[in-house]
TIBA-250975 format. One record per residue (C-alpha): residue in three letters; x, y, z. Coordinates in pm, whole numbers, plus 50000, padded with zeros to 5 digits. Layout:
% TIBA-250975
AlaXYZ
...
% end
This chain:
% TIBA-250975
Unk458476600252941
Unk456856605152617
Unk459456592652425
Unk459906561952598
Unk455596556852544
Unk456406561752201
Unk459476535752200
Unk456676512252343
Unk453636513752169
Unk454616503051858
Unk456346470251968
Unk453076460452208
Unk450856467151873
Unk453676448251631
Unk453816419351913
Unk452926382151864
Unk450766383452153
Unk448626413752032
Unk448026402751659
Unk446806370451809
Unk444466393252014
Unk442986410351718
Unk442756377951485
Unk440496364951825
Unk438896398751883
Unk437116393351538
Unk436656358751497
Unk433086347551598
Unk433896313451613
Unk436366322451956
Unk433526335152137
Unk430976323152417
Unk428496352152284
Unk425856343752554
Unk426186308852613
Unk425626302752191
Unk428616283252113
Unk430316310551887
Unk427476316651688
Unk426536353251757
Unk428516384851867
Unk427706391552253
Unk430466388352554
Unk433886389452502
Unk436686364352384
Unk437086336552644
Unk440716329652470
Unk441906363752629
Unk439816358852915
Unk441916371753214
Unk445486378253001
Unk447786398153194
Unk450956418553158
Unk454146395753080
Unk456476419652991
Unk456616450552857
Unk457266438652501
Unk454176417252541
Unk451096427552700
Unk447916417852624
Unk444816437452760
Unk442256417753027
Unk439406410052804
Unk437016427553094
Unk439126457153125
Unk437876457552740
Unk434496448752765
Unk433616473253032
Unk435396500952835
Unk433196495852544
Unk429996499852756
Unk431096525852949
Unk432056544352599
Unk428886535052415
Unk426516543752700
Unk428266573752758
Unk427906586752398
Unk424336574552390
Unk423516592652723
Unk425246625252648
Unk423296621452291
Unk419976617052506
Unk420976647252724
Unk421036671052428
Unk418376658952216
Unk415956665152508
Unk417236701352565
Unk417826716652195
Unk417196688651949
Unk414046690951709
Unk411026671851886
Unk410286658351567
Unk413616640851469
Unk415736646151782
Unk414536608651843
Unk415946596951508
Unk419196610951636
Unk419276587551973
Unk418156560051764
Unk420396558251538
Unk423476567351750
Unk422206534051951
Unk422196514851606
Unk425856525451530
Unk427046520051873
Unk425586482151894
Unk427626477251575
Unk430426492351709
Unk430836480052076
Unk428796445351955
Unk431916423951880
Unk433696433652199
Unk431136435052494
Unk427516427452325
Unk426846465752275
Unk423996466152560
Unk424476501852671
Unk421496497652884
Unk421096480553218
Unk417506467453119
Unk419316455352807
Unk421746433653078
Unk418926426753296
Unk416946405753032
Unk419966387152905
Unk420926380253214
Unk416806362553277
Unk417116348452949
Unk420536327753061
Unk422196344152769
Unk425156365953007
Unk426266353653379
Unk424916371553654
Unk428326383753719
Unk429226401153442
Unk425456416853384
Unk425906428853771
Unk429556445153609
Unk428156459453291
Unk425096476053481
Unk427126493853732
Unk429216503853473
Unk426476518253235
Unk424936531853538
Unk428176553853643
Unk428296564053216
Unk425126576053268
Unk425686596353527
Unk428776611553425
Unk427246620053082
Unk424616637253252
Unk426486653753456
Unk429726661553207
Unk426396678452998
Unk424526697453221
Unk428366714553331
Unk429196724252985
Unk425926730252868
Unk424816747353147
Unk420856732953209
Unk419676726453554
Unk416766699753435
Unk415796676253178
Unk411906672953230
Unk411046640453337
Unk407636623753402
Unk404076627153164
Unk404596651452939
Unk400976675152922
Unk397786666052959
Unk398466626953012
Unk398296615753324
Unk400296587953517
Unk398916560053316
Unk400696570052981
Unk404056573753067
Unk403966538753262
Unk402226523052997
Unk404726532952662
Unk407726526652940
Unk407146493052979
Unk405916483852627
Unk408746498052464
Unk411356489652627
Unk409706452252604
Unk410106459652252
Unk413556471552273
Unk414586443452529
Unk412936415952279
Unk414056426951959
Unk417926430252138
Unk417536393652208
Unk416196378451885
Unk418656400851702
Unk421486391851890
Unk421356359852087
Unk419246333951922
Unk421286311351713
Unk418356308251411
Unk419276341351347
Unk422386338751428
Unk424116305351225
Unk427206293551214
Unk429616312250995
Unk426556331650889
Unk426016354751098
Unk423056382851150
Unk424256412650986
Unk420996436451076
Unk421236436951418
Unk421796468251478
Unk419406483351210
Unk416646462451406
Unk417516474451721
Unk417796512351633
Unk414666504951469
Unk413196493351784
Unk414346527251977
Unk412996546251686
Unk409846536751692
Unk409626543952044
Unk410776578552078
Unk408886584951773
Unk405406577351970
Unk406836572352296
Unk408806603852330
Unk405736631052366
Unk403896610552628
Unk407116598652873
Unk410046608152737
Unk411176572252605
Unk414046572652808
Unk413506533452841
Unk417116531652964
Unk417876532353384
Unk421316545953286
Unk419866576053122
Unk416976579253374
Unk419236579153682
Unk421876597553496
Unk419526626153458
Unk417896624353738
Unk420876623653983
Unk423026646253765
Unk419996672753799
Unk419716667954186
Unk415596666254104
Unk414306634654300
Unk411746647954438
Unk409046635154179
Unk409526600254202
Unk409426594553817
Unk413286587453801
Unk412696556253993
Unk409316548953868
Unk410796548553520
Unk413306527553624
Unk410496499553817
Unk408746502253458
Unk411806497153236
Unk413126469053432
Unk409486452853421
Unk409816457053073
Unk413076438853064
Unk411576410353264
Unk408736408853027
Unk410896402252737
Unk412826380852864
Unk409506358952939
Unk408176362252590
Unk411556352652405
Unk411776319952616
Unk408106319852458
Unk408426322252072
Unk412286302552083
Unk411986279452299
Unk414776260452132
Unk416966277652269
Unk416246261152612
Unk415706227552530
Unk418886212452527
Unk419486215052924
Unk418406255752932
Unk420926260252644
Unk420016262752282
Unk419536227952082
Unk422626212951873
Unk423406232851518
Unk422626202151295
Unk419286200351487
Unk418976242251490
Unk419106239851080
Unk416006220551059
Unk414156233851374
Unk410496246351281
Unk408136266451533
Unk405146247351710
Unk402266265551602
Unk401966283151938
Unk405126304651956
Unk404426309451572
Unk401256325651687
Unk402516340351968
Unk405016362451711
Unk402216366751491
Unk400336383951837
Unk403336406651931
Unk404206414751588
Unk400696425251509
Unk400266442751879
Unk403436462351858
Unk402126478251502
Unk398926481251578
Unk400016503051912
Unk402356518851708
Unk400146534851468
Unk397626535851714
Unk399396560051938
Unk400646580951624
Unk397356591651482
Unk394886584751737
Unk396556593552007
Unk399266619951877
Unk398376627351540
Unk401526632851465
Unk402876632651092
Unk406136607151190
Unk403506578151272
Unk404646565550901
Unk408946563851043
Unk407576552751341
Unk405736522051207
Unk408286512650965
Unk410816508451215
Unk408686488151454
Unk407856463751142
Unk411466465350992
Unk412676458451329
Unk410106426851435
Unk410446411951091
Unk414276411751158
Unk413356396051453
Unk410836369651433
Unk411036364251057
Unk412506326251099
Unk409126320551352
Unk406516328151199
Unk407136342050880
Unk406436379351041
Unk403506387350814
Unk401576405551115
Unk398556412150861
Unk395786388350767
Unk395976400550366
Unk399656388350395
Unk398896358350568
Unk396016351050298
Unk398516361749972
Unk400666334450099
Unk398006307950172
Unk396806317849759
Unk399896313049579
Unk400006279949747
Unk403796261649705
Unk402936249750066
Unk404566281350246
Unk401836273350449
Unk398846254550562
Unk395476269250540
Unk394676257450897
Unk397426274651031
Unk396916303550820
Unk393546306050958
Unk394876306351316
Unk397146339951176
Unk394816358851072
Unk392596352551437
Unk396076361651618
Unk396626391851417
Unk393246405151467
Unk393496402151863
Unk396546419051857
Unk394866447551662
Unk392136446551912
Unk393986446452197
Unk396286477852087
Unk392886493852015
Unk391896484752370
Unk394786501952514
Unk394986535152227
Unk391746541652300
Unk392266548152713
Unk395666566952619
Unk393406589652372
Unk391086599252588
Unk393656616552828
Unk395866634052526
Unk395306661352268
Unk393276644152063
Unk390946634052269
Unk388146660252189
Unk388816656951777
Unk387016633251569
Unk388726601151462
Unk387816570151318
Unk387976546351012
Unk387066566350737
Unk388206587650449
Unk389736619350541
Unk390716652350423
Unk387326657450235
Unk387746623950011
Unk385056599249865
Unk385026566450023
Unk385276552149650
Unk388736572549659
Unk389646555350028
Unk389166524649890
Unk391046525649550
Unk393966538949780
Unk393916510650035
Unk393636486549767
Unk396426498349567
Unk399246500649802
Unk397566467449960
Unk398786450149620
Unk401976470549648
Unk402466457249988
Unk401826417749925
Unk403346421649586
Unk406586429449759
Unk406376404750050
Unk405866373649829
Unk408506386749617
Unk411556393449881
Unk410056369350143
Unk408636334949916
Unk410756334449664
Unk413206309549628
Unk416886324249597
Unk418796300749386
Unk422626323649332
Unk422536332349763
Unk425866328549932
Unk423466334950270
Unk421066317450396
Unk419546347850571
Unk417036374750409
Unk419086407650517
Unk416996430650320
Unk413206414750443
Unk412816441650700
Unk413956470350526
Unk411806460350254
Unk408356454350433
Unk408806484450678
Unk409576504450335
Unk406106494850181
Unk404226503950547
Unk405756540750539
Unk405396545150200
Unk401316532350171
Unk401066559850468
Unk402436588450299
Unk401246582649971
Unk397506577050098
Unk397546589150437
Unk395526616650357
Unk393006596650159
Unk392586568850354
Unk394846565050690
Unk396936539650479
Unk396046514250720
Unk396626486750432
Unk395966458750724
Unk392856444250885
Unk394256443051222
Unk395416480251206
Unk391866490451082
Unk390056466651345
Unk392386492651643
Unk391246519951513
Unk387566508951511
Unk388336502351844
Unk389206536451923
Unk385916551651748
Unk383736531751957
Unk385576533252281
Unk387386569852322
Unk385116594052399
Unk384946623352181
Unk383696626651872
Unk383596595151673
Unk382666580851339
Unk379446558151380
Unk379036519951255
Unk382996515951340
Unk383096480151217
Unk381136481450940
Unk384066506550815
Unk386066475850936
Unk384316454150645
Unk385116480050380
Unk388846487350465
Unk389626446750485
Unk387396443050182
Unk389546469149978
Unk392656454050164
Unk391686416250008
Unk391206428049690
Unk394306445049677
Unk396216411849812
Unk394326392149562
Unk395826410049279
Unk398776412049426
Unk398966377749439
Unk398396377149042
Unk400626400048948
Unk403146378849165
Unk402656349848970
Unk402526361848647
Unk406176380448680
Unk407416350648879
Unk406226321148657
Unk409186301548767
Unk408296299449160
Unk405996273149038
Unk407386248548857
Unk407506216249046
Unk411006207349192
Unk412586237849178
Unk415096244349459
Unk416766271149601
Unk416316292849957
Unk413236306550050
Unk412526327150361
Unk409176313650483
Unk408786282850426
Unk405766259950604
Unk404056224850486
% end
């Protein structure tokens, strides 16, 4: 009866049992968070692994009972979110809406289950040895089922018969595969440096960003993603809607699903790439006293500096060349916010030659000018590659018959383009060497929790501010994409592509140059010899 529930409850909650539960529900050090030795938030508590009822007056729940409620919650929430967004949200911010609720939910489920609320999420962990095959087989089904019954909970009270699914007009099938599989890559990697690799996640110093990275990650993607597919880049949602609706018929439900899973795979492949430290001790991560000191080889250093570089360039790429869409400056802010969160402790995450070359000028051996040189090569490929791919995406969308290229726009002088680019340039590296090279002498952390937040802030605000004078491009490798897409799209195009290339990284150096001044005439103290303190990049 319900008084007898009521005579209950409060001696299970009051109980020895249960307060021991919540002291190990919250204490990192408890957990086996993806084979990491305690160090990050992921699976649940093995000390409540499999407890069981002992009495009435002392039960304590089965920590998978627990875990599976938490994903079946989140992804739930998350799907139901995705359900309405794609029938009456705004299609300019209803993607904001998803990403976000995804950021809030990782931090929310995170401590309990890992907060993956996506079965491409599981997949990947599971490739990347970081959750047992057992419980990712669990934790799919059950986000699968959520799905389902969010979709189907939705279209009941809602009353909708179909939640479109497949390219959205006039791309073709290329598109949708293509922005499936790259961004939920990006979402799949950016889960797995945020939450399972024990540089960013220390002992007793924990990552507190994850979640802002992650959200980040989905942000960027429905931001760019969203008009061409969809960015569902979740199975649980794509099934969900697509059984829940009864409309099969297409295909794209499970061709969606082939390219998010794909994705997943491919993420798992290129975190074993840039840590691959946390392999090397017997396919588990090295010993903390050796994790404290661990630097990069110059190879996975590069090979950040590639996907960082590649997953802006794309970004921005599909925004305005592609889209033209006025979000491309939220969109690209998230995808930097949300890489520098995650590769930060690799490479440094400058992604842009002029930041690479700031560094390399105020010398304190952050780093060396050989591998510096090696960047700023990376970085361009990765520009030139996104251009590669921008430009074959263009030529299929709506702005495929409009003029685009490197150039001043909106009727300005070049002399005005390149006062802008070299302006927020110097904003850009000004703020880099300050939050990221600076030594941090009065830290309680080790980690740089505002970094990401900090550089994605100067990428969105250069594009606002100047995005109508100049693109705000403010990076070689961005500038050498969209030359890319001038020569190769067809359509109208501005001639000499690269020799705009020249102009913009000439107006881009100029600005890191002074930047690089201005840093070390308000920070006269980052170069006196032995000083100590905690820097975020630091290379000899």
């Amino acid at each position: 009866s319900s008084s007898q529930v009521l005579e209950i409850v409060p001696s299970i909650l009051s109980s020895p049992r249960m307060a021991n539960f919540h002291q190990a529900t919250w204490a990192p050090e408890t957990s086996p968070s993806y084979g990491n030795e305690g160090k990050t938030y992921g699976t649940v508590h093995e000390d409540y692994v499999g407890a069981t009822w002992e009495s009435e007056e002392n039960w304590v729940p089965n920590a998978s009972v627990l875990s599976v409620g938490c994903e079946f919650i989140g992804t739930f929430v998350l799907v139901s979110t995705m359900c309405c967004v794609r029938l009456f949200g705004d299609p300019m911010w209803g993607g904001s809406a998803v990403a976000f609720a995804f950021a809030v939910l990782v931090y929310a489920c995170g401590p309990v289950s890992g907060g993956h609320l996506n079965p491409a999420v599981s997949a990947t962990l599971c490739l990347s040895g970081k959750l047992k095959s057992e419980r990712a087989f669990v934790y799919i089904l059950t986000q699968l089922f959520a799905g389902f019954m969010a979709a189907l909970i939705c279209g009941f009270l809602l009353r909708f018969s179909d939640v479109p699914m497949g390219p959205v007009a006039p791309f073709g099938w290329w598109a949708p595969v293509f922005v499936e599989i790259c961004y939920t890559m990006f979402l799949c990697f950016v889960f797995l440096n945020s939450m399972s690799s024990s540089r960013n996640n220390p002992a007793d110093d924990n990552s507190q960003t994850y979640g802002i990275a992650i959200g980040f990650a989905l942000l960027a993607a429905t931001t760019v993603a969203g008009p061409i597919s969809g960015a569902f880049l979740n199975p649980a949602a794509t099934l969900g809607m697509g059984l829940a609706n009864g409309d099969m018929s297409t295909g794209w439900c499970f061709g969606y699903c082939l390219c998010q899973i794909l994705g997943a795979m491919l993420a798992s492949l290129l975190f074993r790439g840039v840590r691959p430290e946390e392999f090397a001790n017997g396919g588990r991560a090295l010993p903390e006293e050796r994790m404290a000191n661990y630097f990069s080889p110059l190879g996975c250093r590069l090979l950040s500096e590639l996907l960082g570089s590649f997953a802006l360039a794309v970004t921005f790429g599909l925004g305005l060349a592609v889209l033209g869409t006025p979000s491309t400056a939220w969109a690209c802010a998230a995808i930097v916010a949300a890489f520098v969160y995650s590769l930060g402790n690799v490479s440094g995450a400058h992604f842009n030659p002029v930041v690479t070359l700031a560094i390399v000028l105020c010398g304190r051996r952050k780093i060396s000018s050989n591998d510096a040189m090696w960047y700023g090569a990376i970085q361009l490929i990765g520009g030139l590659i996104a251009g590669i791919f921008c430009s074959n995406l263009r030529s299929h969308g709506p702005m495929a018959n409009k003029a685009f290229g490197l150039h001043a726009v909106m009727g300005h002088s070049w002399h005005e383009a390149f006062v802008a680019e070299m302006i927020f340039t110097l904003f850009l590296v000004y703020v880099v060497l300050s939050v990221a090279t600076s030594l941090r002498t009065h830290s309680a952390t080790q980690q740089n929790f505002g970094l990401g937040i900090a550089v994605g802030s100067c990428v969105a605000v250069g594009q606002v501010a100047v995005g109508w004078v100049s693109s705000g491009v403010l990076n070689p490798a961005v500038a050498l994409c969209f030359a890319m897409v001038g020569l190769i799209s067809p359509g109208p195009f501005t001639p000499a592509p690269f020799a705009q290339v020249f102009l913009f990284a000439l107006a881009e150096i100029l600005g890191a140059v002074i930047g690089c001044l201005a840093y070390q005439a308000t920070h006269p103290s980052e170069f006196i010899r032995g000083k100590e303190g905690k820097a975020t990049v630091i290379y000899s």
